[in-house]
N, C-alpha and C positions, 0 to 999 in steps of 0.2 A: 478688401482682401480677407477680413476676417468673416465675412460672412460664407467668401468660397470657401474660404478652410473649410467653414463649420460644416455649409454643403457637401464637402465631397468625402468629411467624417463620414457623416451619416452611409455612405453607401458601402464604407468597409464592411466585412463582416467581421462579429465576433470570435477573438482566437476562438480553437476548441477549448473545452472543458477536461479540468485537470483531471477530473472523474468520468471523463469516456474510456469506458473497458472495452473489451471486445465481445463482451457480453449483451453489452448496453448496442455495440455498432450491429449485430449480430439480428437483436430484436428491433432497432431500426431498419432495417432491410429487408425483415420477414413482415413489419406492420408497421412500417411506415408510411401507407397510404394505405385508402378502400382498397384499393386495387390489388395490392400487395398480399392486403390482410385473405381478402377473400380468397388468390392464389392460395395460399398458406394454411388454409384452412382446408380448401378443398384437398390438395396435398395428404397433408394429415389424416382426412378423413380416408382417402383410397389406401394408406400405407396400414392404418386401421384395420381392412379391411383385407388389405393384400397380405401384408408380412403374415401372420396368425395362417391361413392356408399353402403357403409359400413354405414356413416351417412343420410344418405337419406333411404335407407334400415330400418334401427334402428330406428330413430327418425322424419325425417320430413316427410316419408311417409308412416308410422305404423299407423295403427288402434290401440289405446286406451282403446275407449269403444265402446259397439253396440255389433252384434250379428255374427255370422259366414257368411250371408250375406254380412255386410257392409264389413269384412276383404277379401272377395273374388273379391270383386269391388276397393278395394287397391291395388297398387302395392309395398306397405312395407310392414313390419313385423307386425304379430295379434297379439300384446299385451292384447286384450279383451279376448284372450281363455286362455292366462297363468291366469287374472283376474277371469275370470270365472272359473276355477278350478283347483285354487290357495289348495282349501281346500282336495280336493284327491290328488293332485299332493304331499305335503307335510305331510298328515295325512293317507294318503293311505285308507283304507277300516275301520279303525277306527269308531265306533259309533257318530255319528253328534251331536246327544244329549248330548253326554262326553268331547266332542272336548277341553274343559277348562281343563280340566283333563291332557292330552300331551304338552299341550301349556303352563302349569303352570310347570308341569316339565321342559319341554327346559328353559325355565329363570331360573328357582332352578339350571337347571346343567349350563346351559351356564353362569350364574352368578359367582356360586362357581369357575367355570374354572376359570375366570377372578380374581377372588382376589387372587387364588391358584399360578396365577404370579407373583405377586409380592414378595419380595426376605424377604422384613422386613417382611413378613406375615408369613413366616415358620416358623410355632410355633407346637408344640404339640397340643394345643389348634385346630389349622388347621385339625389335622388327625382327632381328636374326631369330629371336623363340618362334617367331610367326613363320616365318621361311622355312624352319626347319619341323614346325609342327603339318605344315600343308602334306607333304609328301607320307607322313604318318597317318594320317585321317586317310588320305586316297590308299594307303596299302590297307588299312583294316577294313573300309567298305570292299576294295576291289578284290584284295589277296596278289598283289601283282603291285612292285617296285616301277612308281611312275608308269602305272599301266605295260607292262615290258617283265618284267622279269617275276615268275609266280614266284611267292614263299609262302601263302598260304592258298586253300583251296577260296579259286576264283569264281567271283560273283558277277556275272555280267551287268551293266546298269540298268536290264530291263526287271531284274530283279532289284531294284533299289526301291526305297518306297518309305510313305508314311514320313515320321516326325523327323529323321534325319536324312533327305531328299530338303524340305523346310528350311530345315538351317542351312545346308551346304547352297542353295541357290540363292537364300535369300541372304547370307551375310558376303560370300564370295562375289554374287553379282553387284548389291551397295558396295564393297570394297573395292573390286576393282571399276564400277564405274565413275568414284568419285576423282581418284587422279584423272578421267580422261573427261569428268564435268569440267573440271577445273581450268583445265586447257580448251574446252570448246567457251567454257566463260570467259577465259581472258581472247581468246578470237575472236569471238562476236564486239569486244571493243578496242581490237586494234583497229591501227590505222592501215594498215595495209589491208588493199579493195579485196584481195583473192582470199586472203584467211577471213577478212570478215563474211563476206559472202558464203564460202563455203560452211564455216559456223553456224551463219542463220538459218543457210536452207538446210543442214544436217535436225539442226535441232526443229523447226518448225516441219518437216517432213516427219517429225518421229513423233511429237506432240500432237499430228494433225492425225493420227490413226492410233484406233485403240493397242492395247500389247496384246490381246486377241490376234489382231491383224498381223502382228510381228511375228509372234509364236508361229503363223501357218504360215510364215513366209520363210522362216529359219526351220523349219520341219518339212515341210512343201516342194518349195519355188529352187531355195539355195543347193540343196542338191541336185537339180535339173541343172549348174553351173558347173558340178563338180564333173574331173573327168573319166571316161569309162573305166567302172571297177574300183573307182578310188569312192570313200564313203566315210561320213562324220557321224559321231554317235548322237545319238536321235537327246542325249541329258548333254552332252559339250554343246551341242543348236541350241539347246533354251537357255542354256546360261549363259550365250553370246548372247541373246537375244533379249535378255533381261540386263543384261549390262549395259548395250547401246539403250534400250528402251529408258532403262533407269537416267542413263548420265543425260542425258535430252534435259527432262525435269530438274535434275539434280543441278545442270550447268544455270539455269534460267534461277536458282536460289541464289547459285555464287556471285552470280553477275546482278543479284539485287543488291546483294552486301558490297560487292566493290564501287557500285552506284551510289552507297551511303556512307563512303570516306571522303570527307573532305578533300577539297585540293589542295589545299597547304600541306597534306599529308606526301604528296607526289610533289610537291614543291621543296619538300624537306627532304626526301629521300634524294632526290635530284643535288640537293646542294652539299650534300655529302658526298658526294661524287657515287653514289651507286651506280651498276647498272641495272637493265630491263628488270634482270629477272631477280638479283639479289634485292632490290627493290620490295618486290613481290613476295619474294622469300621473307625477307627477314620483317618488312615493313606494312604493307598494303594487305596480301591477305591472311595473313593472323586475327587484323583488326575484322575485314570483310567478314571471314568465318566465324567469327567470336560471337559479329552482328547476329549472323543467321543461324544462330543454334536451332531454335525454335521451327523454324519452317524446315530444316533438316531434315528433325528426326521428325516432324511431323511425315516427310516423305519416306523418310526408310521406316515408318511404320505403317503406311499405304502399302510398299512395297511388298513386306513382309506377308499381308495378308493378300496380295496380288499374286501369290504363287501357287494361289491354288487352282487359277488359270490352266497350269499345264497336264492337267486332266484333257485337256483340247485336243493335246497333241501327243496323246498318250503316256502320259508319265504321271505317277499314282504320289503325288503329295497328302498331306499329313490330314486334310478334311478327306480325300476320297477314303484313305485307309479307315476313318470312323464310320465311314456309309459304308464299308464292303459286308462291316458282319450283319449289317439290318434284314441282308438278304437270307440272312440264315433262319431256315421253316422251324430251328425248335425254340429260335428266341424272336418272332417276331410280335411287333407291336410294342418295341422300346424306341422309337427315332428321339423320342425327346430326351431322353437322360444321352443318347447318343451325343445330339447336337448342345446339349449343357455340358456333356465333358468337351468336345472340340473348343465350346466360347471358351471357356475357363483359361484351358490351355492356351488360347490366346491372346486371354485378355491379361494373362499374367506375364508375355512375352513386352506384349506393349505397355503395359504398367509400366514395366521397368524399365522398356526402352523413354518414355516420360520422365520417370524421376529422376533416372539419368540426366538426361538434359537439364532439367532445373538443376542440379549436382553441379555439371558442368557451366552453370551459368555463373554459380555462384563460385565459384574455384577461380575462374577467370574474370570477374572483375576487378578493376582496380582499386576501389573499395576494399576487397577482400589482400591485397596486395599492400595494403598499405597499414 
């Protein structure tokens, strides 16, 4: 007996060391093997060699201000052409006279987002600001109370465009397709034959073709349905169409998370006498959704950058509007500080939509709760 002790001593590993930093774990992992080292090295050398033209490029031999002239006689980056049309790039074909109009909406929504983060702020009170900020955004894009009554001079939506087209499809279409994920997730595992059926093939039908496919079919086909004389605006077709397309994927997340609650959790809710749906409510998917943060907003940041899609079907999102002024004869031969202001801009959309989720990971564990 005392020999197996001693054998199966031997095969513990040693705790860690009181003196592992994250300095020490840090350069373990960068040369912790040949392999590693060499990676890490090679690395180093190309950042060597990249950053040093990267910043000279960018910053010490960029044009600022001045004309397409002086940035042709540079050998850096034209920041004077992202300046100079700043206001198409972002507003796209937009009326210039109104331009206070989409600018005042982005703060109203961009604002609302922000406090909608915070965790103490989820109040009832929150949903009613939501409710009542919707119909404020649609009058300062449109000029017209609920499309219906002008109060200010009206903007058709084929005049909509650029950075705030962006937000309004891609936060309205996530929003509203995530209640209608949620109900095609919990159908795909009822018991009853017809809701689940119709569940699957809704969702494996919408998953089985690109949103390419969907956009010409909600711009296309769907009005060939409608009847004579009667007609949907060519921006309410893709925002249907990116909501059903969204909730497809979206429902296939939720129904992973309710796949990973324990059944004692439906056993407990049961022996409380709940029902189906108070169940659900109060019990089952809190815990599901809490699961699936991560694949989430991994999707609604797919999403996000999926809207620039409806270039397809004629409507001028926030990438077309940065390629419209490339076409202009006194500034050409800038695409690239072009397409480095569009990354930027949305690499700082998804940034945040990331640290977010990690925010929210941490807010909602029970670790943190305790």
């Amino acid at each position: 007996m005392t020999q197996l002790a001693a054998t199966a001593k031997d095969f513990v590993e040693p705790p860690p060391s009181q003196k592992d930093t994250p300095l020490l774990r840090l350069w373990r992992t960068l040369f912790g093997s040949t392999l590693n080292s060499a990676i890490t090295v090679m690395v180093i050398l190309a950042l060597v060699w990249l950053v040093p033209k990267i910043v000279n490029w960018a910053i010490l031999d960029a044009t600022w201000t001045g004309v397409a002239a002086d940035c042709r006689k540079a050998s850096g980056a034209c920041w004077a052409f992202i300046a100079e049309k700043a206001r198409v790039m972002v507003f796209g074909v937009y009326p210039g006279e109104e331009l206070w109009r989409p600018t005042l909406m982005m703060l109203l929504f961009i604002g609302m987002v922000g406090v909608s983060m915070f965790k103490r702020l989820w109040r009832r009170e929150l949903i009613w600001a939501w409710i009542a900020l919707v119909p404020v955004l649609l009058l300062l894009m449109d000029g017209r109370i609920l499309f219906l009554i002008p109060v200010l001079p009206v903007v058709p939506t084929n005049r909509w465009s650029g950075l705030p087209v962006t937000l309004l499809l891609s936060l309205f279409g996530l929003v509203l397709a995530f209640p209608l994920a949620i109900l095609v997730a919990l159908g795909r595992r009822s018991t009853m034959p017809v809701i689940r059926v119709l569940s699957v093939c809704y969702i494996e039908l919408i998953r089985g073709v690109p949103l390419i496919t969907v956009l010409f079919m909600a711009s296309l086909i769907f009005p060939l349905f409608l009847p004579a004389g009667m007609t949907v605006d060519k921006l309410l077709r893709a925002q249907i169409a990116i909501i059903l397309f969204a909730a497809a994927y979206l429902a296939e997340v939720v129904r992973a998370g309710l796949q990973g609650i324990p059944r004692g959790q439906y056993e407990a809710a049961d022996s409380l006498g709940l029902t189906y749906w108070q169940s659900m409510r109060l019990i089952i998917l809190p815990q599901a959704l809490k699961m699936v943060i991560p694949p989430l907003v991994n999707t609604f940041i797919g999403f996000f950058k999926d809207t620039t899609l409806i270039i397809i079907v004629g409507l001028f999102d926030f990438l077309f509007s940065v390629r419209a002024p490339l076409a202009d004869p006194n500034w050409l031969g800038f695409p690239t500080e072009a397409y480095v202001f569009a990354a930027a801009v949305y690499f700082c959309f998804c940034f945040i939509m990331s640290k977010y989720s990690q925010y929210l990971e941490r807010e909602l564990s029970p670790e943190r709760r305790r």
